[in-house]
C-alpha atoms as a printed R data frame, in Angstrom:
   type eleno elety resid chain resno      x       y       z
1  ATOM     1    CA   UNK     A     1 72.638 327.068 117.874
2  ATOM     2    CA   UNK     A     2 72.999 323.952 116.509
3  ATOM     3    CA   UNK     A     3 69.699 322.837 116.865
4  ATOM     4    CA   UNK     A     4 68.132 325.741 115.154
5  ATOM     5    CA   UNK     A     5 70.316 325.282 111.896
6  ATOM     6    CA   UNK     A     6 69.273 321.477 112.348
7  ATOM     7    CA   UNK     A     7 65.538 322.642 112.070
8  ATOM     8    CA   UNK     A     8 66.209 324.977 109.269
9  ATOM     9    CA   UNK     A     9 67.951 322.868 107.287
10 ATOM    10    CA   UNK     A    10 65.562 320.162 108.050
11 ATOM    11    CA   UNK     A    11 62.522 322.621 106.779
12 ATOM    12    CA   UNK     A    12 64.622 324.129 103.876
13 ATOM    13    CA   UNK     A    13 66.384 321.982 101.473
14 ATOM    14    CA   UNK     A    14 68.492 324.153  99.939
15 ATOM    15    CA   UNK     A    15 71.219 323.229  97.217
16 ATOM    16    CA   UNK     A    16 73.770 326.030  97.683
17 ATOM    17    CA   UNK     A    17 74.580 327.421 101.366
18 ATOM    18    CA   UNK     A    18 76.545 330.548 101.519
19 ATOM    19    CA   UNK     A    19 76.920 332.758 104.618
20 ATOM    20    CA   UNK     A    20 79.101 334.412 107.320
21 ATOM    21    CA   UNK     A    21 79.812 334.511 110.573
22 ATOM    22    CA   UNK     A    22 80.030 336.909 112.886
23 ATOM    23    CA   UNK     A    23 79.470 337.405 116.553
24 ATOM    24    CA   UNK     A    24 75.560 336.495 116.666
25 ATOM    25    CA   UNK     A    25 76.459 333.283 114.557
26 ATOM    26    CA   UNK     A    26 79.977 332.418 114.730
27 ATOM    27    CA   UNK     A    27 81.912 330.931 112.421
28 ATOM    28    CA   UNK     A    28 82.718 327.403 114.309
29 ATOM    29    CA   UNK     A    29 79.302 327.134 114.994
30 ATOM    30    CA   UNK     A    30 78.302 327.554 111.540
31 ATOM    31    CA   UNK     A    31 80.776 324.747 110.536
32 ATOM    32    CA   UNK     A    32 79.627 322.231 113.183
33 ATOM    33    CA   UNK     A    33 76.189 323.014 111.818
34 ATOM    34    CA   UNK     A    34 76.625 322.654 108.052
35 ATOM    35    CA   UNK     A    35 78.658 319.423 109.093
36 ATOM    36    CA   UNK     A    36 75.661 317.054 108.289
37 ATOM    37    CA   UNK     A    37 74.656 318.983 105.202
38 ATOM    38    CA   UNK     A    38 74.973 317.719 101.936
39 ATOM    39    CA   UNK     A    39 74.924 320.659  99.703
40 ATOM    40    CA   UNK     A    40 77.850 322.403  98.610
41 ATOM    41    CA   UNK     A    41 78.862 325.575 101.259
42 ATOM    42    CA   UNK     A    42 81.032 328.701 101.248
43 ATOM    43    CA   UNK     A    43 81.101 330.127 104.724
44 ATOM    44    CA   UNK     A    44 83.084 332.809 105.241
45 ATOM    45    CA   UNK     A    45 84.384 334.322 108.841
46 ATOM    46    CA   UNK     A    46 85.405 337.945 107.093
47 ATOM    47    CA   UNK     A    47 83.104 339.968 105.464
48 ATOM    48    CA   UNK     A    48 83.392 337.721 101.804
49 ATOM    49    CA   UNK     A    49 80.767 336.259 102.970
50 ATOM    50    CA   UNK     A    50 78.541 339.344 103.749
51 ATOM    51    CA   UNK     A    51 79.256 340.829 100.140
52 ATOM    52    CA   UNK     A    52 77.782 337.830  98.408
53 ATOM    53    CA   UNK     A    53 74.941 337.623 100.953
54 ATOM    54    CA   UNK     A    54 72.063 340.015 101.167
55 ATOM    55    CA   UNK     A    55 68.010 340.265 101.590
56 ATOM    56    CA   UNK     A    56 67.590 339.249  98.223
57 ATOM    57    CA   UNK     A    57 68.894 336.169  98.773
58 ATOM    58    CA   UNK     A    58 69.145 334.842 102.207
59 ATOM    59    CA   UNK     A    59 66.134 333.609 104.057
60 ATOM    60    CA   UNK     A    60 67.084 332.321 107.603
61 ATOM    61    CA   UNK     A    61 63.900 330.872 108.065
């Protein structure tokens, strides 16, 4: 897991990161990942996360 958020954010620079996790991307992971990242982040492990995210306006890649 961590490798694939390393590529993405390596392909992507984004400047705001918000997400979710749940049990195909856990939360912990999803911390360790961002951990490098520079931009500012709001992940969420309850469903906050999941009301501000939607097709519109994530891309994973």
């Amino acid at each position: 897991m961590a490798s694939e958020m390393d590529r993405l954010f390596s392909e992507n620079k984004p400047s705001l990161v918000i997400g979710y996790g749940n049990a195909d991307l856990p939360f912990n992971e999803l911390q360790y990942g961002l951990s490098a990242f520079t931009a500012p982040s709001f992940i969420s492990s309850s469903c906050l996360g999941a009301l501000l995210c939607d097709g519109s306006t994530v891309d994973a890649g």
